[in-house]
N, C-alpha and C positions, 0 to 999 in steps of 0.2 A: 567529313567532319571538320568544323573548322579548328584549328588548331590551340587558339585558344585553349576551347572545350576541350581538348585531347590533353590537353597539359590540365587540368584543373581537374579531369577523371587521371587522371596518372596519380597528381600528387594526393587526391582521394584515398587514391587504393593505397600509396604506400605511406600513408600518416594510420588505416585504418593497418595492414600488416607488422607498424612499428609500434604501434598501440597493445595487439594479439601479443608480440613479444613481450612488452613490457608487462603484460597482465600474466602470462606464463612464468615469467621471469620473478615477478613477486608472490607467486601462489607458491612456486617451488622455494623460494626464501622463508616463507611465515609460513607455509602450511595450512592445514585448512582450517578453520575460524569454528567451532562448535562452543553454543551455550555461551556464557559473560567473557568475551575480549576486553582487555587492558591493553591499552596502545603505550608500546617500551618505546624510547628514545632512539632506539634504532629503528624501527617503523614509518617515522616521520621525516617528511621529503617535503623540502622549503625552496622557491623559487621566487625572484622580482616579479611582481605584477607589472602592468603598462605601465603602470603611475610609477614604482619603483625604479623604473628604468629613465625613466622622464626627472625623477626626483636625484637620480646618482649622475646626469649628465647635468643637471643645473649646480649641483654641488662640484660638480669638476671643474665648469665652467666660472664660478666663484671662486675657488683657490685660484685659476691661472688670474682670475684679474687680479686678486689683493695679492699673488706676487707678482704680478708684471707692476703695477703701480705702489706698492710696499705698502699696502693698505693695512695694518694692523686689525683696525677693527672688523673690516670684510673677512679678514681671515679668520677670527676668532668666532664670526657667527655661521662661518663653514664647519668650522671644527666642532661648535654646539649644535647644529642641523644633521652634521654626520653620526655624533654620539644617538642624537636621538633618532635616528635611521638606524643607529646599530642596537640598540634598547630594541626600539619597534621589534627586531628581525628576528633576536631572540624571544619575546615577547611571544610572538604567532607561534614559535616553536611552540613552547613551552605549555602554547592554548591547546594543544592535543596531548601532549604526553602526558600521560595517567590517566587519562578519561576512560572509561568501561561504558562496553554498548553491547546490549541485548536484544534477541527478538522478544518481541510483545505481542506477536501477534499477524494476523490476517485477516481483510475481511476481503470474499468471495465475489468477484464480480460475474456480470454477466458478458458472453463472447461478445468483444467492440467495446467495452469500457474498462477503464486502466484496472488493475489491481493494486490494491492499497494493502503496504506493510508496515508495519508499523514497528519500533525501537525505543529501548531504555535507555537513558543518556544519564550516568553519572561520575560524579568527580570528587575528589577530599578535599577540593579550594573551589571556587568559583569559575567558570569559564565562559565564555562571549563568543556570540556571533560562530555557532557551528552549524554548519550546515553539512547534509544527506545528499548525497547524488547519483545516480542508475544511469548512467550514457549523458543522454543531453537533458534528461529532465533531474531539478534540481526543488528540493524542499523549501521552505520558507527557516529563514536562519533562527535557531532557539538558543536559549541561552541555560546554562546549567548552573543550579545554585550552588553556594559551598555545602558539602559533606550531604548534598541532597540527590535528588534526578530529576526529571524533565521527560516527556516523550515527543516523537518526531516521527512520521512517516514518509515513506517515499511512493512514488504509483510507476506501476511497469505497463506497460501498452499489452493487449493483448487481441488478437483476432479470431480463435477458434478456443471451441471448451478444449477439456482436457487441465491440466496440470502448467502452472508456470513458476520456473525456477529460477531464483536469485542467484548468482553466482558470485557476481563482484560487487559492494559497497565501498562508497568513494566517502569520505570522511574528510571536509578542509574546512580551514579557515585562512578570512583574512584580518583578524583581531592584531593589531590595536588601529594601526592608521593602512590598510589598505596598500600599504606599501610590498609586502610580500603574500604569497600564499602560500599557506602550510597543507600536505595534503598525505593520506595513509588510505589503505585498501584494507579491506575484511573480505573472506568467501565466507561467507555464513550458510550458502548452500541451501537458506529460506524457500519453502513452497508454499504455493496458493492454489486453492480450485480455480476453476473457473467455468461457471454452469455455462451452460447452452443459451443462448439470446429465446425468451419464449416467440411465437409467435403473433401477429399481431389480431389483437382481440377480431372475431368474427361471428357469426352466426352458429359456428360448426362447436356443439358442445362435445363434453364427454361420449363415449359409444354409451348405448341405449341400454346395454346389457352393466354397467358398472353403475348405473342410476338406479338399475332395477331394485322395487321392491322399496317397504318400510316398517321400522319395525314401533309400534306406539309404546306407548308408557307412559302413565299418567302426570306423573311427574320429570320426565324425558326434557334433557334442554332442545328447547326448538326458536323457532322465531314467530308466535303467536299472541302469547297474552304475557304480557308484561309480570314479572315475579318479586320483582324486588331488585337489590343495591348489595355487592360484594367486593370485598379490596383487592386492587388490580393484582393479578398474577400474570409472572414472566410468559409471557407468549401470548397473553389473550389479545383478542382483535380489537383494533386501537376504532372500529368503528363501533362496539358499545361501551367503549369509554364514557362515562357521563362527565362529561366538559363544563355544561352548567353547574353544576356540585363541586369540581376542580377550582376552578372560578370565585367562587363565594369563598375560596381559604378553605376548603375541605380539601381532605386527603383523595388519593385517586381511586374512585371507586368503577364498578363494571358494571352495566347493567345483563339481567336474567332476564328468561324468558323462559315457560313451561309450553307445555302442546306436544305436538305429536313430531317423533325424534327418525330423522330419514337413516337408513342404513346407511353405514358405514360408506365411501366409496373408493373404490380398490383401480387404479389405473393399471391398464395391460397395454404393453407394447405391440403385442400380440393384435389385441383390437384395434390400433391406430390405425386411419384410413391408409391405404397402401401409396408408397412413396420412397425416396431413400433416406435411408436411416438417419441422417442430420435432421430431416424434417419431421418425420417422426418425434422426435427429440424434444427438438423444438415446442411442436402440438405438446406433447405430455407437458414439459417444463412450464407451457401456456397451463395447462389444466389446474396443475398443479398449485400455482402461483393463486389461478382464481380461485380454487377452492379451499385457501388459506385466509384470504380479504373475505371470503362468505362466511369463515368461520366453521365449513366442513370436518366431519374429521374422513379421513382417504390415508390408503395406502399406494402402493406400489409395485409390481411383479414387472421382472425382468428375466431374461434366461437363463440368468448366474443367480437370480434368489429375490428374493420380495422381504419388502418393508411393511411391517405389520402397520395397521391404522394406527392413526393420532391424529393430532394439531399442535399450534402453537410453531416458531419461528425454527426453532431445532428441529423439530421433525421438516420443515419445509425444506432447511438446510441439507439434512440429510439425505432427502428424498432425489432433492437438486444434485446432490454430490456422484451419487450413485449416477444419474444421467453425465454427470461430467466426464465420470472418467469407463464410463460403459464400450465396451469393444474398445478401447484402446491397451497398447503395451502398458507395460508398469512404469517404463520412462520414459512414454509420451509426455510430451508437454507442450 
């Protein structure tokens, strides 16, 4: 190994060990973060950015000349470039203290695309340029209105289902001139599902035996003769949305359809072509997924219990969830 590399995996490992410290270090100071955080004065930790440091040696370098040469006026526009350095410093402080941050939420990815969390950002004055940050991915900066909120999300990488958990949120700014950054930590201890990647569309449908059978009814929703026009409800399938009718300034309406109504269809784990159980997984989260965009209504049986049939984006949720976190411990993740 050339040595270089040996020295650049060294000081790796111990910026990441002195990092683990610090992060220990502040969880045992604040404790852990549940429900609406208010960031106290003690919480918030101020340091020079590059430009700061570049801006305090040009100012140094400006006193020595207006006293080496007694320049009065050099020195008086060091003394108002320092002042406004020292505004700026408290300035950034002050842009975290009191601000309140909440979870809002989650929404569920699939295994290989990040999860997205999302947060409540409020303050009793206005505040600028705050930005979210999880390790090395950083949110796009929002700004908070006075005695209002704002929301912000951050995304966590993830590779396999199961559960993912937020542990640390990084909270800075560098409001007002980039001269300093102010920065504070929350454990808010936030979880996410995280379904199973489905598999990729194929030939190979549902088992033969979950198809089976149909049950008629005259009036039964199916996909045969056209019925008429009803206003959109949460979870219907956005492909009998009538778009034309949307379009002309009308309201969101659904299209109906009567004929003959296929039974219900019930996924079994049990039936899935034989394989290990991640692909498994997969196949159903496939099935599942298509028979949501067809507008099926399906259930779900697993060896710990079954999901009665439905539709709609909730049930699809739920269906997925139960695959997410199936045969794992409770704090897997």
């Amino acid at each position: 190994m050339r040595p270089g590399r040996a020295l650049s995996d060294r000081y790796r490992a111990l910026r990441r060990r002195a990092g683990a410290r610090v992060v220990a270090w502040s969880q045992s100071r604040h404790g852990p973060d549940v429900g609406i955080v208010t960031i106290a004065r003690r919480r918030v930790y101020i340091l020079p950015t590059g430009l700061g440091l570049a801006y305090g040696g040009m100012l140094f370098a400006m006193l020595l000349a207006g006293l080496n040469y007694g320049n009065n006026l050099a020195l008086a526009l060091t003394f108002v470039l320092a002042a406004a350095g020292w505004i700026a410093m408290h300035q950034c402080h002050h842009n975290l203290v009191g601000l309140s941050i909440a979870p809002a939420g989650t929404r569920a990815p699939f295994a290989g695309d990040p999860a997205e969390l999302a947060f409540t950002l409020a303050a009793p004055s206005a505040r600028e340029d705050i930005v979210l940050r999880v390790g090395d991915r950083a949110a796009a900066a929002v700004s908070v209105p006075g005695a209002g909120s704002t929301s912000a999300a951050v995304t966590v990488p993830t590779a396999r289902r199961g559960r993912v958990r937020l542990e640390r949120l990084r909270i800075e700014s560098r409001f007002p001139l980039g001269l300093f950054n102010a920065w504070t930590w929350t454990h808010p201890g936030l979880e996410c599902l995280v379904y199973p990647r489905p598999l990729a569309r194929d030939r190979d449908g549902p088992p033969p035996e979950a198809d089976a059978g149909s049950a008629h009814d005259g009036r039964a929703s199916g996909d045969e003769d056209f019925a008429g026009l009803r206003s959109f409800r949460s979870g219907d399938p956005t492909r009998r949305i009538a778009w034309k009718a949307w379009a002309r300034g009308g309201e969101l309406v659904v299209k109906e359809y009567v004929g003959a109504a296929r039974a219900p269809i019930v996924f079994d784990l049990a039936a899935v072509p034989v394989g290990d159980l991640e692909a498994r997984l997969a196949r159903l989260a496939r099935w599942i997924v298509d028979a949501e965009q067809r507008g099926d209504r399906y259930g779900l049986r697993l060896p710990d219990g079954e999901v009665p049939p439905g539709t709609g984006l909730s049930h699809r949720n739920r269906c997925l969830g139960r695959l997410a976190i199936f045969g794992l411990p409770v704090d897997a993740s």
